[in-house]
C-alpha positions in Angstrom: 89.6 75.3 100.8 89.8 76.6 104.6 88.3 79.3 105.2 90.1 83.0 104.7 88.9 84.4 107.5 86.0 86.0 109.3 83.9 88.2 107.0 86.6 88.2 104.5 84.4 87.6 101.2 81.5 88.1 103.1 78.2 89.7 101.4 76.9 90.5 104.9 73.6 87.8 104.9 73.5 86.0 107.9 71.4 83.3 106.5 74.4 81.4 104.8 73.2 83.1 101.9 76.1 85.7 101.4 78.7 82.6 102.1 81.1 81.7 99.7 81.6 78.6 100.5 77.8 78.5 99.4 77.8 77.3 95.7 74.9 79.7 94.6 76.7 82.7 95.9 80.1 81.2 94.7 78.8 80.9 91.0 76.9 84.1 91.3 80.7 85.8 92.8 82.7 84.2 89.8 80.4 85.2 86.9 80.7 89.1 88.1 84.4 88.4 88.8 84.9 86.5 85.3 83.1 89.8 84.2 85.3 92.5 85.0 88.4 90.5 85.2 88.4 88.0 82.4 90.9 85.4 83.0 91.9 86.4 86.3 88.5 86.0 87.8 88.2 82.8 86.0 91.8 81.6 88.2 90.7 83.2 91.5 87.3 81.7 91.3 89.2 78.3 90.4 92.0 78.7 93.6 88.9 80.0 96.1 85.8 77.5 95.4 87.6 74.1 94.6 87.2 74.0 90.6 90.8 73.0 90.6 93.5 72.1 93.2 94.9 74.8 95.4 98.5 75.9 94.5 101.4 74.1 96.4 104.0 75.7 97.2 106.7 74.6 94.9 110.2 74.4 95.1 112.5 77.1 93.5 113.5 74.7 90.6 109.5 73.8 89.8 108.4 77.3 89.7 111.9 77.6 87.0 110.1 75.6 85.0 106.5 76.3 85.4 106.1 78.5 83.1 107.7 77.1 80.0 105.1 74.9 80.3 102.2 77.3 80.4 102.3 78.8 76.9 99.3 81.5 75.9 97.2 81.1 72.7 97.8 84.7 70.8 97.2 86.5 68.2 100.3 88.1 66.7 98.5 90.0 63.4 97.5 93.8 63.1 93.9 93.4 62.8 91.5 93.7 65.5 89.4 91.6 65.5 91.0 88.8 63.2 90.2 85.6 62.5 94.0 84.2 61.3 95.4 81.0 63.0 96.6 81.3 66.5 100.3 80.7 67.2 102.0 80.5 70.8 103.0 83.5 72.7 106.0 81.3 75.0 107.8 83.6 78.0 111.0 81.4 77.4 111.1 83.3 74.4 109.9 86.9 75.3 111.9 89.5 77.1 110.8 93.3 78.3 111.9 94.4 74.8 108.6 92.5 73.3 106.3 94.5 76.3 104.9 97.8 75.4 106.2 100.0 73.8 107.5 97.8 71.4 105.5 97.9 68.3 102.7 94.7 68.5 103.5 94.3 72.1 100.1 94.7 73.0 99.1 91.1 73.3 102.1 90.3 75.4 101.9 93.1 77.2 98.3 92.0 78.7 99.1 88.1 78.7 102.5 89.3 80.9 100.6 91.8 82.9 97.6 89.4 83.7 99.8 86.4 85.1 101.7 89.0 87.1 97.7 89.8 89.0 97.3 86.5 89.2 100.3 86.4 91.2 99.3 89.2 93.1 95.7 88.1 93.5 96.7 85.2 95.1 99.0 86.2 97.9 96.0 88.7 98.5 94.3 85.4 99.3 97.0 83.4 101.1 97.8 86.8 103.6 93.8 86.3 104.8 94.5 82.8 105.1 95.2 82.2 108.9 96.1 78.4 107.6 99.0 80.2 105.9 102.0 81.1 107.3 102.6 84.8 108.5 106.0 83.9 107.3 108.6 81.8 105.2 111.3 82.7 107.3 115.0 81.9 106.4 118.5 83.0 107.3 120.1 85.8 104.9 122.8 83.3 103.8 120.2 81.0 103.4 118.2 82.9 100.8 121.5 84.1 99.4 122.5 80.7 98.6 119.1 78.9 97.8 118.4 81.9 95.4 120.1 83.6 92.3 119.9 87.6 93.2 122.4 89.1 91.4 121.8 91.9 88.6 123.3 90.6 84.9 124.7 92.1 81.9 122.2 90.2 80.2 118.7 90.1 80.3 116.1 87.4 81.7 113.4 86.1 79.9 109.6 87.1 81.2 109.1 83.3 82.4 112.1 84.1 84.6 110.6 87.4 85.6 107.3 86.0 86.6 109.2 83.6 88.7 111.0 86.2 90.3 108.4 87.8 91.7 106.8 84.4 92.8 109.9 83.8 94.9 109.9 87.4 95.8 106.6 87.0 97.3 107.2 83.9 99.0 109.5 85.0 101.5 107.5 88.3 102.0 106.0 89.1 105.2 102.3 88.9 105.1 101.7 92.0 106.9 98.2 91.6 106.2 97.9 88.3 107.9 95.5 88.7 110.5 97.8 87.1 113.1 100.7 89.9 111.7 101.1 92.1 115.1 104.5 93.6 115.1 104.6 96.7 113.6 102.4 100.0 114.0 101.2 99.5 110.4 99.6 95.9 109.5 96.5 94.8 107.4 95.9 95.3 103.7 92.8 96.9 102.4 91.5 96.0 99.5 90.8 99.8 97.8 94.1 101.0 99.2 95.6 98.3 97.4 93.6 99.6 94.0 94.6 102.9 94.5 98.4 101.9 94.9 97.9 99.9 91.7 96.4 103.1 90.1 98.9 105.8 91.6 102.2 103.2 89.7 100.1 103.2 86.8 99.2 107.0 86.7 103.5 107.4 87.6 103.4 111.0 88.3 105.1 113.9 90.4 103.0 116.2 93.1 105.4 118.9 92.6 103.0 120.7 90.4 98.9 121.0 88.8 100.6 121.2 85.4 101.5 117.6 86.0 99.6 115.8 88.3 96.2 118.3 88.3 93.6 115.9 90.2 95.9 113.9 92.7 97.4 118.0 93.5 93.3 118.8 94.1 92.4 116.0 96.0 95.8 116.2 98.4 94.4 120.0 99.2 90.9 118.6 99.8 92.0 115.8 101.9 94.6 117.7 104.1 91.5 120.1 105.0 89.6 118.1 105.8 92.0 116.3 108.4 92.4 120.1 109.5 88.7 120.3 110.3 88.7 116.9 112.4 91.5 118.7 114.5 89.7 121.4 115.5 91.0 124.0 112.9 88.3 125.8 112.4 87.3 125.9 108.4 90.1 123.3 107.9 92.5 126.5 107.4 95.8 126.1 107.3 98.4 124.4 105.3 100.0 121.1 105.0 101.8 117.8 103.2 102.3 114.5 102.7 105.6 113.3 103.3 107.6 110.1 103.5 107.0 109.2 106.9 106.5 110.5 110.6 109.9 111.2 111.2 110.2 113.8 108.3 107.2 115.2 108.7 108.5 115.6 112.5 111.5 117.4 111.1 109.5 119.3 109.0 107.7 121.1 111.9 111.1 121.7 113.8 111.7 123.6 110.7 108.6 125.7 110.2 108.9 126.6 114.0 112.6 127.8 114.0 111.8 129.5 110.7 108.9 131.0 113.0 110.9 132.4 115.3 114.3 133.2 113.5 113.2 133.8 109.1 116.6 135.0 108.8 118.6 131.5 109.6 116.9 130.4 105.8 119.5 132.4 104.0 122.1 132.7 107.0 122.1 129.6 108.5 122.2 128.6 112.3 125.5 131.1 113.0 123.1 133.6 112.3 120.7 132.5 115.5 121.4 131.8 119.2 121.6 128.4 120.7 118.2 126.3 120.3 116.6 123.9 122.2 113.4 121.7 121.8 111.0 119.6 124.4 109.8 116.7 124.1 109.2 113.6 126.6 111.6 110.6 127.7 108.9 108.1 125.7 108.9 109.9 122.4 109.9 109.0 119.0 113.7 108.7 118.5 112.5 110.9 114.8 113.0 114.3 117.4 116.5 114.1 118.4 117.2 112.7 114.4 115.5 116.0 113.1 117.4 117.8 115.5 120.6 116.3 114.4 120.0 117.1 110.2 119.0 120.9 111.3 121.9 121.4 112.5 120.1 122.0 115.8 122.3 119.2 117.6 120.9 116.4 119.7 121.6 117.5 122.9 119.4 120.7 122.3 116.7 118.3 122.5 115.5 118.3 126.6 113.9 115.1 127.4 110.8 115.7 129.7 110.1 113.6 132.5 106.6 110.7 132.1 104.6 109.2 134.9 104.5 105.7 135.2 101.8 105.4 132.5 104.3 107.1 130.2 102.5 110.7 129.5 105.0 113.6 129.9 104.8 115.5 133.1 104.1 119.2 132.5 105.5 120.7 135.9 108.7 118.7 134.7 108.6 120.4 131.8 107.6 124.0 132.5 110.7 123.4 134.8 113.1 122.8 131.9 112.0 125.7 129.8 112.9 128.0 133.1 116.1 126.6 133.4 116.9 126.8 129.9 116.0 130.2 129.1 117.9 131.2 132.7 121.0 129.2 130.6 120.8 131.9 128.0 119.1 129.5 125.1 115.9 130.0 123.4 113.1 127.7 123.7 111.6 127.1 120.0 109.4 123.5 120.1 107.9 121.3 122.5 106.8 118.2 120.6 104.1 116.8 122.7 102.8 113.2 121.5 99.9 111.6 120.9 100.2 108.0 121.0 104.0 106.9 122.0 105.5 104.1 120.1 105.7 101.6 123.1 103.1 102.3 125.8 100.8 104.4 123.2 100.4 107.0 125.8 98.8 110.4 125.0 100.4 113.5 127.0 98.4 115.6 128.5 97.8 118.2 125.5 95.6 120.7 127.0 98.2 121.3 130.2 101.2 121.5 127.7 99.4 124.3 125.5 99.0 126.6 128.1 102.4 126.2 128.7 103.6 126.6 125.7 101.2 130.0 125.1 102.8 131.1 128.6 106.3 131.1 127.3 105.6 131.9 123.6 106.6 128.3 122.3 105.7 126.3 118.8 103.7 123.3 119.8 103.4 120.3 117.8 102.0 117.4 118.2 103.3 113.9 116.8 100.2 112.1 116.5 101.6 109.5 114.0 100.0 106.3 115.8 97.1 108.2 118.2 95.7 110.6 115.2 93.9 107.8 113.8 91.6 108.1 116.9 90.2 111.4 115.9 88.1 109.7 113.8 86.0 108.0 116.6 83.8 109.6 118.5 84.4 107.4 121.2 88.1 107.8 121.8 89.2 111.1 120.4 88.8 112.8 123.9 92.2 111.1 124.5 93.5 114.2 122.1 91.6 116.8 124.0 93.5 120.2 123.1 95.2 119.1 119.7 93.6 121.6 118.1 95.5 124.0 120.1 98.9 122.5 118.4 100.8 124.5 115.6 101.2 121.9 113.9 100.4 117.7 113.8 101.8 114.9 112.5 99.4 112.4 111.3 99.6 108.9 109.9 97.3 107.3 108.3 98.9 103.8 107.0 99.3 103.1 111.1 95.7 103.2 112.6 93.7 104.1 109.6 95.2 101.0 107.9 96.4 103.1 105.0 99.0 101.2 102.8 102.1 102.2 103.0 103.7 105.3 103.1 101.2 108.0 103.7 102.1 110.8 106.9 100.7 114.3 106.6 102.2 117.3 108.4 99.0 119.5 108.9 100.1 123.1 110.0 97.1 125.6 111.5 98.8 129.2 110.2 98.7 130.2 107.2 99.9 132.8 105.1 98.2 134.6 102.4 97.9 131.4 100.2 100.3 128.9 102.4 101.9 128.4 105.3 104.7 128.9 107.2 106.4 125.7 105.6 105.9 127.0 102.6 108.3 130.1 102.7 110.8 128.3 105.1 111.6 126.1 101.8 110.6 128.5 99.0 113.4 129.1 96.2 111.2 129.6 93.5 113.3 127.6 90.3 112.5 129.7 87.3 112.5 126.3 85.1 109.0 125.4 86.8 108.0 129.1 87.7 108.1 130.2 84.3 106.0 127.6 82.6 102.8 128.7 85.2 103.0 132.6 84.6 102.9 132.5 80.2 99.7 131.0 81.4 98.3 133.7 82.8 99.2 137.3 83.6 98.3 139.8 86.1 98.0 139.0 90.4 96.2 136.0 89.7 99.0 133.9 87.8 101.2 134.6 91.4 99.0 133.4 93.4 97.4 130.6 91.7 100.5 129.1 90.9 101.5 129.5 94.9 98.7 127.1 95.3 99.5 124.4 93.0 103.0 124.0 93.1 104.0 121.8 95.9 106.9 121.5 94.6 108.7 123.6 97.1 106.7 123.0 99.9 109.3 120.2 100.8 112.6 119.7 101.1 112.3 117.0 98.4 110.6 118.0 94.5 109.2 115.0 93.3 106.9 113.6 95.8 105.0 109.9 95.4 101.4 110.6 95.4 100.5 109.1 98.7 97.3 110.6 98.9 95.0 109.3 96.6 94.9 105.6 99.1 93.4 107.6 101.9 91.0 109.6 99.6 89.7 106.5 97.9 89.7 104.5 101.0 87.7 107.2 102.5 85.4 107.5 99.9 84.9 104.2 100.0 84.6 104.0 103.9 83.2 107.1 105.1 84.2 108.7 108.4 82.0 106.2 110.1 83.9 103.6 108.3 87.1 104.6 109.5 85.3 105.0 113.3 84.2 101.1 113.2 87.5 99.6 112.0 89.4 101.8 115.0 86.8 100.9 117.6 87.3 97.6 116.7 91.0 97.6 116.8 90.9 99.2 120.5 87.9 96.9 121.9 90.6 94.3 120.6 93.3 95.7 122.7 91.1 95.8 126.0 89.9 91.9 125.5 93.5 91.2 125.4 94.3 93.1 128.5 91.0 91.5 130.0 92.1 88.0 128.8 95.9 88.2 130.7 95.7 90.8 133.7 94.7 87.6 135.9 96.3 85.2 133.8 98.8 82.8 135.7 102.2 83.4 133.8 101.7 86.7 132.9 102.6 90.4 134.2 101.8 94.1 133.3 103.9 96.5 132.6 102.0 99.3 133.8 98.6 99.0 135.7 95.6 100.3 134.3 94.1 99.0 130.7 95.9 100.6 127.9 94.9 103.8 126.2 95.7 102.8 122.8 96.2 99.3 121.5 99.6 99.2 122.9 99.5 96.4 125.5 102.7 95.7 127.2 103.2 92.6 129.3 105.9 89.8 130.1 104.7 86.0 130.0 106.7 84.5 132.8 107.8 80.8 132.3 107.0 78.1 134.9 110.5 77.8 136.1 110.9 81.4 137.0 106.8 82.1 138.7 108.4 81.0 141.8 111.6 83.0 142.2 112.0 86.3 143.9 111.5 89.5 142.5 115.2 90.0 142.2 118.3 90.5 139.8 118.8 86.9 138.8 114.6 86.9 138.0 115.7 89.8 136.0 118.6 88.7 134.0 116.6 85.4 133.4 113.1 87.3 132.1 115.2 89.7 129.8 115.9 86.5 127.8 112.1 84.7 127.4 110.7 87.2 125.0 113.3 87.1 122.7 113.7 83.8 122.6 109.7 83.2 122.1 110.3 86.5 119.3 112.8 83.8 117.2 111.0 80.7 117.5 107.4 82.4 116.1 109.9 83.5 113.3 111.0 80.1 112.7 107.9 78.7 113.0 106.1 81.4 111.1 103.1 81.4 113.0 102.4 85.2 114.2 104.3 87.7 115.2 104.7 90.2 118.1 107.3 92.6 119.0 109.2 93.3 121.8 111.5 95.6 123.6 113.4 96.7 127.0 112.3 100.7 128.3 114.2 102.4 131.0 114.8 99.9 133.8 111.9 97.6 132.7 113.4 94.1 130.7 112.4 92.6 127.4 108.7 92.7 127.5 105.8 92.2 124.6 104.6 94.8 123.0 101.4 93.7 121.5 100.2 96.6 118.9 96.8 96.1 117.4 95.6 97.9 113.9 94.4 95.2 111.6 91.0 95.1 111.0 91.4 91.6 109.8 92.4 90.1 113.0 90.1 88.9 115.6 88.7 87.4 119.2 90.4 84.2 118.0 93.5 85.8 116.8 93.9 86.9 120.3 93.7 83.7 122.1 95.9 82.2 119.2 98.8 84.7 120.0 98.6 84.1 123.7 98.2 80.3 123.0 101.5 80.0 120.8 103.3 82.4 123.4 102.4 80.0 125.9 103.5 76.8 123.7 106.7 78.1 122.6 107.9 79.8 126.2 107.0 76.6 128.6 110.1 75.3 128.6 112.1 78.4 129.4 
């Protein structure tokens, strides 16, 4: 089998020792995996060192009938352990109603549950595989037609489910591959994965201790401890996971209108004068969307002027709060950000706090892509005055490789036990309030039940418990585990830059290497390197990197985004936070853009 990539299965030796593809450390890797995983390990082992053939990939009909084939030896009896004849346990002839918890289900449970890891297990392997496709990509009338979707009255057998969710995963993204470089959030680590598996498993709520006491615990001691790597000092504060940056943006335009005006919680905004935020001309669209679902209103959202690099200007800005406060409307927010989506500039924090102390404004930063570099000591300067913010939005599943979702709001003031956010949603339901205080009487009950209900701490009640991936990874990691992988992914960045600021074909967006991984450049065609910098050059560019975009798709080879900003056309945005990828990666990407865009 080819190789799944650089240090992928690696057990660190450098002597060939600690190679899998060496048979002493291969037999030594399946008897430990055979171990703990029993059949599984036996498969993986088989599909990674050669004892049987690699899986093809099979046609939709073949994988139909795969299974009816594969029948599982069983025991179907009470006793444990038995010693009566086996019969055959046969999927054709099984359906969820003979899963737990069906009485005897047990054996079929496992049997089902084990060929659905191996499934899992190995698309874990194929998305390291760089001789694997990043992508099986096909039309949506194409899959619609080549593929049965539709939900039945009746119900499918567990061979047809299995094959379900091999199909499924066959025309999945591998956003784990390391040559997968389109969105923020790529890669796929291996104890995030776990804890994911663990979390469905557990299938809790975070609204409250009663229910969910250690994942409640260990989302207090993770958010303080991203409080302390701020700057907070103690870690004090408050804060929460939410679905994603652009909620846990809205959340702080909540918190600081609450702030400023507590009374607009039961009167609503015709109790309050007109509002109006700040935030720059590069920042996530998630402001103005916020601003829209608070009844705020999207033009009360001022876009600040950038520089050329794309960091907000903050003599621009201190210009617009004058002029909207001589308009008669009342400055609330300026959401300064750490990391923009497109260039990944930083603005300049430090400037924009005193600004925002000067005219008594909430500050918050939306450091959804850049917080990640707080954890290395070698690039968090580019956040220099966050821990002057009121309040930061962090995500971890983007830089930190975190699977997916996991965003944090972190808020600095507090009060008595929470914060601000807190009492801006509070409504206290007696059905959950009541249960906490028969506990316990007296002050206490109050105010420990203030702590662990989280419940109304959002505007949703039930909450997925995001939080246990970051604490495990970080257990697992360390801080200075978390540092490597990030200085990786930005010494990556800067070799790309390196490789294509001289390059013939190639042109910057901006000058200067990149302060994040963002790097933005258009690959110029032969047939238009010798036209004038003009509007037919223009009209003609705006069309390369979209076609390039489609015909990696097709091909399924890697993947890159791209996009148009201001008066700038359709350039690459190349976006780097998978620790898988590599040097070679690189020169890969640039070598297929090349390939597929010469005869443009």
């Amino acid at each position: 089998m080819a190789s799944t990539g650089s240090g992928f299965w690696s057990f660190g030796s450098e002597d060939g020792s600690g190679d899998p593809e060496n048979p002493s450390t291969a037999r030594a890797w399946c008897q430990v995996a055979q171990k703990f995983t029993g059949g599984i390990g036996n498969k993986l082992c088989a599909l990674l060192y050669g004892d049987a053939e690699k899986p093809m990939e099979t046609s939709g009909s073949e994988k139909e009938t795969q299974g009816s084939a594969d029948k599982k030896t069983v025991c179907t009896c009470n006793q444990k352990p038995c010693s009566c004849p086996k019969t055959d346990l046969n999927y054709a002839c099984l359906h969820s109603t003979d899963l737990l918890p069906a009485c005897n289900g047990e054996v079929a449970t496992l049997s089902f549950l084990q060929d659905v890891m191996d499934i899992l297990l190995q698309y874990v392997v194929k998305s390291f595989d760089r001789s694997t496709k990043v992508i099986d990509f096909h039309y949506p009338n194409e899959l619609l037609q080549e593929h049965n979707w539709e939900l039945a009255d009746q119900p499918q057998t567990l061979e047809e489910i299995l094959s379900n969710c091999r199909t499924t995963l066959k025309y999945a993204i591998k956003t784990g591959h390391p040559r997968y470089f389109n969105q923020l959030s790529t890669g796929l680590d291996m104890v995030g994965l776990a804890a994911d598996w663990l979390t469905s498993t557990a299938n809790t709520n975070m609204f409250t201790y009663e229910i969910a006491p250690v994942f409640v615990l260990l989302e207090y001691v993770t958010l303080r401890k991203m409080r302390e790597i701020i700057g907070w000092p103690g870690g004090s504060g408050d804060g929460i996971f939410s679905p994603g940056g652009a909620i846990s943006n809205m959340y702080a335009m909540l918190i600081a209108r609450f702030k400023m005006f507590p009374e607009v919680k039961e009167k609503g905004m015709a109790a309050i004068p007109r509002l109006v935020a700040f935030t720059s001309e590069h920042s996530h669209f998630s402001v103005k969307k916020g601003a829209a679902a608070l009844g705020i209103g999207t033009d009360s959202v001022i876009l600040i002027k950038c520089d050329e690099r794309g960091k907000m200007i903050p003599s621009d800005l201190e210009r617009r709060i004058v002029e909207a406060k001589q308009k008669g409307f009342v400055p609330f927010l300026v959401s300064a950000t750490a990391g923009t989506t497109v260039y990944g500039a930083f603005d300049p924090l430090l400037a924009i706090a005193d600004i925002c102390k000067k005219y008594k404004i909430w500050m918050h930063v939306d450091a959804a892509w850049g917080g990640g570099l707080l954890m290395s000591r070698k690039h968090k300067w580019k956040l220099n005055g966050v821990e002057r913010a009121n309040s930061v939005t962090w995500n971890p599943h983007k830089m930190m490789g975190v699977p997916l979702q996991c965003s944090a709001l972190l808020v600095r003031e507090e009060v008595g036990c929470s914060s601000f956010q807190f009492y801006s949603f509070r409504i206290f339901p007696p059905y959950i309030y009541h249960r906490w205080c028969k506990w316990k009487l007296g002050d206490g009950c109050r105010q420990n039940w203030v702590c662990s209900f989280t419940g109304d701490k959002a505007l949703q009640c039930g909450r997925h418990v995001d939080v246990f991936k970051l604490w495990l990874m970080w257990r697992a990691k360390g801080t200075i585990g978390f540092e490597a992988q990030i200085d990786k992914c930005l010494e990556l960045a800067e070799y790309l830059y390196n490789l294509i600021k001289n390059r013939e074909g190639y042109e910057m967006v901006f000058d200067g290497k990149p302060q994040h991984t963002n790097v933005c450049f258009w690959y110029i065609p032969p047939s238009l390197r010798h036209l004038e910098d003009n509007e037919e050059r223009m009209s003609r560019l705006l069309k390369v990197a979209p076609v390039i975009k489609a015909r990696m798709m097709e091909y399924g080879t890697t993947m890159v985004s791209y996009q148009p900003l201001g008066d700038k056309v359709n350039f690459f945005r190349m976006v780097i936070s998978n620790p898988a990828a590599t040097h070679q990666d690189i020169d890969f990407l640039i070598e297929e853009i090349e390939r597929l865009g010469q005869d443009l």
